[in-house]
C-alpha positions, 0 to 999 in steps of 0.5 A: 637849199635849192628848187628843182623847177624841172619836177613834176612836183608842186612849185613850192615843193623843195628839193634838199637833196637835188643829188639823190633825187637825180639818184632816185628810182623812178617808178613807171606805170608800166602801161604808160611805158607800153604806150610811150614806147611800143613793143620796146615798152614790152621788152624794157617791161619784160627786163624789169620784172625779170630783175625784180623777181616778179615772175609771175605765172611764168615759171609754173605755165612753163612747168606745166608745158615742159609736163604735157610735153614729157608725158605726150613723148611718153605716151601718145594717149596723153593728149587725148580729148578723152584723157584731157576731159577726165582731167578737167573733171577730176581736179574740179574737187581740188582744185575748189579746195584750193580756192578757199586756201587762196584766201588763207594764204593771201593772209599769211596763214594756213588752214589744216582742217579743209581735207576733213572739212570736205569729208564732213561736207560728202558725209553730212549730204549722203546722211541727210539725204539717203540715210534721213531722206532729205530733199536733195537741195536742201541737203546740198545747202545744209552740207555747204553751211556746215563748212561754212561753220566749221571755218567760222569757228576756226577763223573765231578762235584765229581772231577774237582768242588769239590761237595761232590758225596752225594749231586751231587747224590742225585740232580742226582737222582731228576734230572734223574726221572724227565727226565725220566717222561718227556720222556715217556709223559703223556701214562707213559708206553711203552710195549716192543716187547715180541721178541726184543732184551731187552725182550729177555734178562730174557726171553731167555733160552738156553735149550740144557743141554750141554750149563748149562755143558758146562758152569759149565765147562768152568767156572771150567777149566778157574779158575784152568788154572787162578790160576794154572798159577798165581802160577807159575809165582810166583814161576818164580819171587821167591814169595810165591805161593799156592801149587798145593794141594789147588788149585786142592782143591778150583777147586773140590769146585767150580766144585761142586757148577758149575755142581750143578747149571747147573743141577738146571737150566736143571731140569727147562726151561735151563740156563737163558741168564741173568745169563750168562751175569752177570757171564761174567760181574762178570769175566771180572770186577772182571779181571779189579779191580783185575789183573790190573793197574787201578783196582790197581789205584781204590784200592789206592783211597779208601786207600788214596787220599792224598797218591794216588795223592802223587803216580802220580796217576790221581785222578780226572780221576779215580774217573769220570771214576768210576762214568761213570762205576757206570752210565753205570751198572746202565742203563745194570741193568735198562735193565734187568729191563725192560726186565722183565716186558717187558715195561718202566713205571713211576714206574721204577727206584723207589720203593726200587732199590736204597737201594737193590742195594747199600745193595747187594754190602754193605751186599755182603762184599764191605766195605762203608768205601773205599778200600775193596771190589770185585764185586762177593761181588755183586752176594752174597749180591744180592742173600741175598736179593733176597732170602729174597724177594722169601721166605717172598713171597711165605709166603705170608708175606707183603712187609713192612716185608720184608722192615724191614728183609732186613733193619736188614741184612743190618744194621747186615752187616754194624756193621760187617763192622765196628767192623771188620774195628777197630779190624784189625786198632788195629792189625796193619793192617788197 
């Protein structure tokens, strides 16, 4: 027995095994290696996630590129500020389905129902607004409540009765469409006030360039004071923080992307509201999963519900309550859906949603195997999808390709999933 003295471990600590300790991986703190070494932190980094399968959003902001670039070749309207706008739009409603599916992967879990979910959200608007008179608002609330219910009641019957979420989804998604259907009669459609409240959320503009600046803007400083004073309070409780370099750095990159966005969206009719609300939805779940205890509690689901539960964590609570996220996303997206076609129909909530928004949220970087994921990852895979959908189209190339193009992406993604998942289980860090 001997005592390794040179550790940085406590003096009465014994080594029994001075050999494979010396064998051992040491784990660096990423930002301490930056701040050590310097660019050659970043590339000794840049090597060990690389190794370690951690890739990141890398693979699908590549992907997206190589996208915008084959369809700019094909067809210079592609990049348009008129073609870019109506794309930010139209994935609003997707792409705020996703979200909710963000949580639910993050468990390791699957909700089936939320195409349904949102169409009952559209349908339960018109009904109680045109059909029943309703004041606009307060339909708006009761129709984002109904989703909220719906997926509370999934996430019980997941929880407290043991159904697995696939079954309990997928009678959810039979169960919503056939109400759906009851509620807008035998008509089957219900046209939407062209200056309501749900119509103006894709078709309001705001059209003075200061509020896209603006936005940019706020955006840009919010991420600089957010990191800036993360590093600091690292620093005050004597972790490792990024220097102030790299934060300066990452804040002209956004920056760059922010103005440039904002003079796309100026060029056209102005900055959509639809997209100002996704971003607000963007930063404020993104806040919860992130920087608090229950976005912490979610994480530990997706890791371990055996080890969660062992923690004092109150599993079946977190998963109702993500479920209920899930149906309240749901009927936001549904919505925005509405809002675009400016009415409630049969059709909604059907046709290829589900799937688009399970495969934003998957093809965006959210792991299907739990414990891994961000809900930018939504915006990301959304806009992959999206962008597909806008350069087929203005190829005039049919929907079934489309079907298959998106299919392959996404089958692509999941492998990456996949093959990124056994390597880092093999570098020790699964």
């Amino acid at each position: 027995m001997s005592i390794d003295k040179t550790s940085a471990a406590p003096e009465d600590h014994v080594v029994e095994n001075p050999e494979a300790a010396k064998a051992a991986v040491t784990v660096v703190d990423p930002r301490l290696l930056v701040r050590e070494q310097g660019l050659a932190g970043y590339v000794t980094e840049f090597k060990r996630k690389m190794k370690s399968g951690d890739l990141g959003s890398i693979p699908v902001v590549i992907g997206l590129a190589i996208i915008w670039l084959i369809f700019t070749s094909l067809n210079s309207n592609f990049l348009t500020a008129g073609n870019l706008s109506d794309m930010s739009v139209a994935m609003v409603g997707t792409g705020m389905i996703a979200v909710g599916i963000v949580f639910v992967l993050l468990l390791g879990e699957i909700d089936l129902s939320v195409g349904s979910v949102s169409g009952v959200a559209g349908a339960s608007f018109a009904v109680l607004n045109v059909t029943n008179g309703m004041n606009e608002w307060l339909a708006f609330l009761l129709a984002i409540v109904t989703g909220t219910v719906a997926g509370a009641l999934h996430g019980f019957f997941f929880a407290k009765i043991g159904v697995p979420a696939f079954a309990v989804t997928l009678a959810g998604l039979l169960f919503w469409n056939g109400f759906m259907l009851q509620i807008l009669g035998d008509n089957g459609t219900i046209n939407l006030d062209p200056d309501g409240v749900v119509a103006q959320l894709t078709s309001y503009y705001f059209s003075d360039v200061a509020a896209a600046y603006g936005l940019a803007a706020v955006v840009t400083a919010g991420f600089f004071l957010s990191s800036f004073l993360g590093n600091r309070r690292r620093e005050a409780a004597g972790v490792p923080s990024r220097p102030l370099s790299e934060t300066i750095v990452r804040t002209v990159l956004l920056a760059i992307v922010a103005f440039t966005v904002a003079i796309v969206f100026n060029q056209y009719k102005g900055l959509p509201l639809a997209v100002v609300i996704f971003i607000v939805v963007l930063l404020v779940t993104d806040f919860v999963l992130r920087r608090t205890a229950y976005g912490r509690k979610v994480f530990a689901l997706g890791g371990s519900v055996e080890a969660s539960r062992r923690a004092g964590i109150n599993v079946e609570m977190v998963r109702i309550s993500v479920f209920a996220i899930s149906g309240t996303f749901a009927a936001v997206g549904g919505l925005f859906i509405a809002s675009k076609i400016a009415a409630a129909n049969q059709g909604a909530g059907g046709g290829d949603l589900l799937m688009n928004a399970i495969a934003a949220a998957v093809i965006g970087g959210t792991s299907l195997f739990g414990g891994r994921g961000r809900t930018w990852n939504a915006l990301l895979g959304v806009l992959v999808i999206v962008s597909i959908q806008y350069g087929l189209a203005l190829e005039g190339i049919a929907s079934p390709v489309q079907y298959m193009i998106t299919g392959g992406v996404l089958l692509a993604t999941v492998v990456i999933d996949a093959v990124t998942r056994k390597t880092q289980k093999t570098a020790g860090r699964a």
